[in-house]
matplotlib code that plots the C-alpha trace (Angstrom):
import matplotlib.pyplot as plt

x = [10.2, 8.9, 8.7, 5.5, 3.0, -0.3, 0.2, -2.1, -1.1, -4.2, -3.7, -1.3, -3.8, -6.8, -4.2, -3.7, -7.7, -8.6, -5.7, -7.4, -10.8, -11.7, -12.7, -15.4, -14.8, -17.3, -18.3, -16.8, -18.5, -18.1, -16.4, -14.8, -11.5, -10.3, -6.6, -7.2, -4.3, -3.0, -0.4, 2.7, 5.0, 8.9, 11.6, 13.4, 11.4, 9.4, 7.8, 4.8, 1.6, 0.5, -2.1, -4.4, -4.0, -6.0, -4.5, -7.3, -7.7, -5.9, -9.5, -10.4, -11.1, -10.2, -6.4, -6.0, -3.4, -3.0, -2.4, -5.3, -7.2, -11.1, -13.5, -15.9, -18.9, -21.2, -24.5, -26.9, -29.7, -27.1, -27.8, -31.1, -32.1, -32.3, -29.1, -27.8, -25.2, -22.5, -19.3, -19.3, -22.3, -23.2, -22.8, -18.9, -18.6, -19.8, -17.6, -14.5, -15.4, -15.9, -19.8, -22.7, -25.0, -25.4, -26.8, -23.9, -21.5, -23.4, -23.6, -19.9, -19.1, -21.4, -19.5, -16.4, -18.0, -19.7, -17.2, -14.4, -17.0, -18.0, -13.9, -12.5, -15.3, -14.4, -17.7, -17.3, -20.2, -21.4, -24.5, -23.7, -21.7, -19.4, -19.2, -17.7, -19.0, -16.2, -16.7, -17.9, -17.4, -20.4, -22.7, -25.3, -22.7, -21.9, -25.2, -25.4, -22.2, -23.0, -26.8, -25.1, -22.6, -25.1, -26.9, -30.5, -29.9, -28.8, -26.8, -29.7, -31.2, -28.3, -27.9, -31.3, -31.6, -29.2, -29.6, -26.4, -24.9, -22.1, -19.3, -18.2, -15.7, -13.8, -12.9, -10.8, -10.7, -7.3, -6.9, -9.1, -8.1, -10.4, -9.5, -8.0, -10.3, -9.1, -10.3, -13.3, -13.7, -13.3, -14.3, -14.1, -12.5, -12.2, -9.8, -9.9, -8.0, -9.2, -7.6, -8.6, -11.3, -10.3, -12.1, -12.4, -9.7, -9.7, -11.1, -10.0, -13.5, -13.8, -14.5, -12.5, -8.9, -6.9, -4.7, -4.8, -1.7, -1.1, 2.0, 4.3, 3.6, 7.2, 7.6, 4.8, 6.4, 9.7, 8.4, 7.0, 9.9, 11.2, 8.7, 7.8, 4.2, 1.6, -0.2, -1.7, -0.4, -3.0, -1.9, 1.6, 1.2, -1.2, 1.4, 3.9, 2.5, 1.5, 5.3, 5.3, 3.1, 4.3, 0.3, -2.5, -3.8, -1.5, -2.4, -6.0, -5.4, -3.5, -6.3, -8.0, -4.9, -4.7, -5.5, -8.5, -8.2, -8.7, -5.8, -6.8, -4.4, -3.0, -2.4, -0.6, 1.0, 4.8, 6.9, 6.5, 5.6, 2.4, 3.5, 1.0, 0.9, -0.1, -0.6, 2.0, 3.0, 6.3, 7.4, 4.3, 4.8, 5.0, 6.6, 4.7, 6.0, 3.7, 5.5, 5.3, 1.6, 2.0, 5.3, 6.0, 9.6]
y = [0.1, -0.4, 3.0, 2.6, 2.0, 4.0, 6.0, 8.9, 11.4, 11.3, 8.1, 8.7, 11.1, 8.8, 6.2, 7.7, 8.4, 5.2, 4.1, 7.1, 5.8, 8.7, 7.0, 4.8, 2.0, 1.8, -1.6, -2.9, -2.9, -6.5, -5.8, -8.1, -7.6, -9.9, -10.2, -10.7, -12.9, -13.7, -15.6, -13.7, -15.7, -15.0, -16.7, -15.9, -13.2, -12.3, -15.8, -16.2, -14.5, -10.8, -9.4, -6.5, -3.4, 0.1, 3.0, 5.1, 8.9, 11.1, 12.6, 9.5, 9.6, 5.4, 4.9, 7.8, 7.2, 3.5, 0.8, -1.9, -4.7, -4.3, -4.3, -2.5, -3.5, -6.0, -5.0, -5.8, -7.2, -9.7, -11.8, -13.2, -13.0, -16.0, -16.3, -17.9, -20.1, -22.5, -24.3, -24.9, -24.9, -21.8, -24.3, -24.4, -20.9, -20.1, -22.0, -21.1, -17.6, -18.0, -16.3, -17.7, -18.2, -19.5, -15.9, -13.8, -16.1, -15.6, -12.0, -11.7, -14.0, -11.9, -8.2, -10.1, -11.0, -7.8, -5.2, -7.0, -6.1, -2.7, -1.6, -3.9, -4.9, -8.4, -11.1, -14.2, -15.8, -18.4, -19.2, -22.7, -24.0, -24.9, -21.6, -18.1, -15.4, -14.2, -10.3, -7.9, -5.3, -2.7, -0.5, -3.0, -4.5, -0.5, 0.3, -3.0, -1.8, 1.6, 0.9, -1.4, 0.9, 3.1, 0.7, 0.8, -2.5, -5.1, -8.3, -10.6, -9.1, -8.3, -12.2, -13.2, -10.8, -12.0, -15.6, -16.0, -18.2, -17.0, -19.0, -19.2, -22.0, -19.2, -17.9, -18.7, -17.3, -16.2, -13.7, -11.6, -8.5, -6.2, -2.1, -0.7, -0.1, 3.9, 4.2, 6.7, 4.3, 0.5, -2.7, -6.3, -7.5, -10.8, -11.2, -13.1, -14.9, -15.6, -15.9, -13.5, -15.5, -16.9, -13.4, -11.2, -8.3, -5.6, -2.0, 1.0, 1.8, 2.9, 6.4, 5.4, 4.9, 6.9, 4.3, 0.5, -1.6, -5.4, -6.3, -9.2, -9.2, -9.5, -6.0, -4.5, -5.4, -4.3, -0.7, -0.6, -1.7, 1.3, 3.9, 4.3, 2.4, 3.4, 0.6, -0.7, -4.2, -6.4, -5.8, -5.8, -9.1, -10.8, -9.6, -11.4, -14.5, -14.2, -14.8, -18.4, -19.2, -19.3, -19.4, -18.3, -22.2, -22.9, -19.7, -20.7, -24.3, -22.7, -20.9, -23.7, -23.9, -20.3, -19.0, -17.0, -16.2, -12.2, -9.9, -6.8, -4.4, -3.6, -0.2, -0.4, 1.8, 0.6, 3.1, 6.4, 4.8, 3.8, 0.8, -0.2, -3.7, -6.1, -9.6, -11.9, -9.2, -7.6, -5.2, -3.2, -2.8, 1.5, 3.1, 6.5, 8.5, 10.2, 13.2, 14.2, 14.4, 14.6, 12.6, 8.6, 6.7]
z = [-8.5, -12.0, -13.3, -15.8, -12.8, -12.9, -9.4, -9.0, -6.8, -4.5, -3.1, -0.8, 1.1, 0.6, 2.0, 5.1, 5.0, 4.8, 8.0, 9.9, 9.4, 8.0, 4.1, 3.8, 0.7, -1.9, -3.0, -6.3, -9.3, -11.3, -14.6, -17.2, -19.6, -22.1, -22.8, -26.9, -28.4, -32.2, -33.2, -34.8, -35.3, -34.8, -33.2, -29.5, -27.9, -30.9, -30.6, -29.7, -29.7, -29.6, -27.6, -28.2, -26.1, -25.7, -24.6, -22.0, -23.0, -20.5, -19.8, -18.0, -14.2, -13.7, -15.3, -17.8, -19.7, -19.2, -21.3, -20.5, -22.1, -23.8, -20.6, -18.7, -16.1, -16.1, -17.1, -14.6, -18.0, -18.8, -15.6, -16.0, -19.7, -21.6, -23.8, -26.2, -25.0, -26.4, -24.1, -20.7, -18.5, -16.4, -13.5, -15.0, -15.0, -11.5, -10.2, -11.6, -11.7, -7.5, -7.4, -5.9, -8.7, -12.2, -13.0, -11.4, -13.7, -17.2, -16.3, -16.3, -19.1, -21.0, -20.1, -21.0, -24.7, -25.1, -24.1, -26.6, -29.3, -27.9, -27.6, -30.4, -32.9, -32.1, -31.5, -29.9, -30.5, -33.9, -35.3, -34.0, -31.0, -33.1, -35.7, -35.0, -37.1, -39.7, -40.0, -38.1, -40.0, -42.0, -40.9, -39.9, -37.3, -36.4, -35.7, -33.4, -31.6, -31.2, -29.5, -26.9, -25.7, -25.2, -23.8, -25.9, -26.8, -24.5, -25.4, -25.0, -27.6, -29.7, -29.9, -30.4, -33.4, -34.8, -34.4, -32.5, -29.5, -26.9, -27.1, -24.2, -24.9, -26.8, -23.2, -20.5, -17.0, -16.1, -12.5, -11.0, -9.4, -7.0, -6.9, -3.5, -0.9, -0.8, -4.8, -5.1, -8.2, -7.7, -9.9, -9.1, -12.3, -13.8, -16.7, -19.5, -22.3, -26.4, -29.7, -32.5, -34.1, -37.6, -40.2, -37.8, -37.0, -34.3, -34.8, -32.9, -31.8, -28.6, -27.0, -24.4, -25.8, -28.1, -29.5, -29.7, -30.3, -30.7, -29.0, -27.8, -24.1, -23.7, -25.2, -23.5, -20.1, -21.1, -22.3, -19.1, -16.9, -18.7, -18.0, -21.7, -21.0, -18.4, -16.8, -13.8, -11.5, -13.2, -16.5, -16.2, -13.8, -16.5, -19.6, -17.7, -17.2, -21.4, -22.1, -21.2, -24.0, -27.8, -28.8, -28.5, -28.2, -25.7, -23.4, -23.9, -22.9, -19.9, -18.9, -16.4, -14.7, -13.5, -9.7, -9.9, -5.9, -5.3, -5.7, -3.2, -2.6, 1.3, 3.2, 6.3, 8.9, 9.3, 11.6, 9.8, 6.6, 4.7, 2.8, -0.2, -1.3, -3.5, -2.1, -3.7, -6.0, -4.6, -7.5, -7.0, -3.4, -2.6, 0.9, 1.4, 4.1, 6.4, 7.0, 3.4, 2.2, -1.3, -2.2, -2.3, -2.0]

ax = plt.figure().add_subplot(projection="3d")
ax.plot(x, y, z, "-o")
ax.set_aspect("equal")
plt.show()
């Protein structure tokens, strides 16, 4: 067993709750994260690129502690505003994203743009379809930020003030992971991939996270093999499939390739154990035993 999973210590209890009957699942909330890539350079394992990470404040009730991508929910104004809009078709993007409408796909493209500025200060979105803006940075842009994290402005208007498309050809859909039923908080994620557009650079801006590092995924997953970084199974499964690229380009151009199938974790009542699962994702897998309410194996 990996020893940097994210493993609260409720969830063996809420496990055997939800085997009992006795827990009633919440329905996901759609969220978005963006795996944010630059090229470094390097040779061997320092090749290839770095992505940017955010460590969550301990103080959070989701993954405190965690290493984890930009993100957050969808916000439900994003779905049916006119925006902006640059790259593949919303007709594109509902169906690779796996949702029913051409409104449920912008509204998640849209939290994946968004939240990368709201948590990194990075925009990806142009004048043009073919333009990125080059700085974010000032207190115009700050001002911007800060009103749609609170949410008094929404990104509809954010763009339209400022006379900007999303680019949507910036992204790439990459896996999409759903929180276990027995989570009092759960989010049906979709994550993403981009490059650090050309001008820009990250900013350690959000109230969530008390650090932010850009790192080789390869390192990442070996400080977390070693217990030295928290994270959760879609991070370190997404970090590892990062590896196999030595660019950001080349993980972008990947992107369309990538199975976007739900990953939904598994509770189930073996002999005297609870074993939790991930579908297809062995090195996650945890054996609880139900004689011993607050321990795992």
């Amino acid at each position: 067993m990996s020893q940097g999973q994210w493993y609260p210590p409720e969830w063996p209890d809420r496990i055997r709750a939800l085997a009992a009957g006795e827990l009633t699942a919440v329905t996901p909330r759609r969220a978005a994260t963006v795996m944010l890539l630059r090229d470094a350079g390097g040779q061997g394992e320092a090749r290839g690129p770095v992505v940017h990470m955010l460590r969550r404040r301990t103080s959070m009730a989701f993954a405190g502690g965690a290493y984890a991508y930009p993100g957050g929910g969808v916000d439900p104004r994003d779905d049916d505003r006119l925006i902006g809009w640059a790259g593949p078709p919303l007709e594109y993007w509902a169906d690779r994203l796996g949702v029913a409408t051409v409104t449920e796909a912008q509204a998640v493209v849209c939290a994946a743009v968004r939240e990368t500025f709201e948590e990194a200060g990075v925009l990806l979105a142009g004048e043009t379809a073919t333009t990125v803006v080059g700085d974010t940075t000032g207190e115009d842009w700050e001002a911007d930020r800060e009103a749609l994290v609170a949410r008094d402005l929404s990104f509809a208007e954010f763009l339209d003030r400022r006379g900007l498309v999303l680019r949507s050809d910036l992204l790439g859909a990459w896996a999409r992971w759903i929180t276990p039923e027995f989570e009092p908080r759960r989010y049906d994620t979709w994550f993403f991939v981009a490059a650090l557009p050309e001008g820009q650079r990250t900013r350690d801006v959000s109230t969530e996270a008390d650090r932010t590092v850009w790192i080789a995924p390869v390192e990442a997953a070996r400080r977390y093999d070693a217990g030295e970084l928290l994270m959760m199974p879609p991070t370190v499964t997404t970090l590892r499939a990062l590896t196999a690229y030595r660019t950001a380009a080349e993980a972008l151009e990947a992107a369309d390739v990538q199975d976007l199938t739900p990953v939904l974790a598994q509770a189930r009542l073996e002999g005297d154990e609870l074993v939790l699962s991930w579908p297809g994702h062995d090195e996650f897998t945890k054996h609880v035993p139900t004689a011993n309410p607050g321990g795992a194996a």
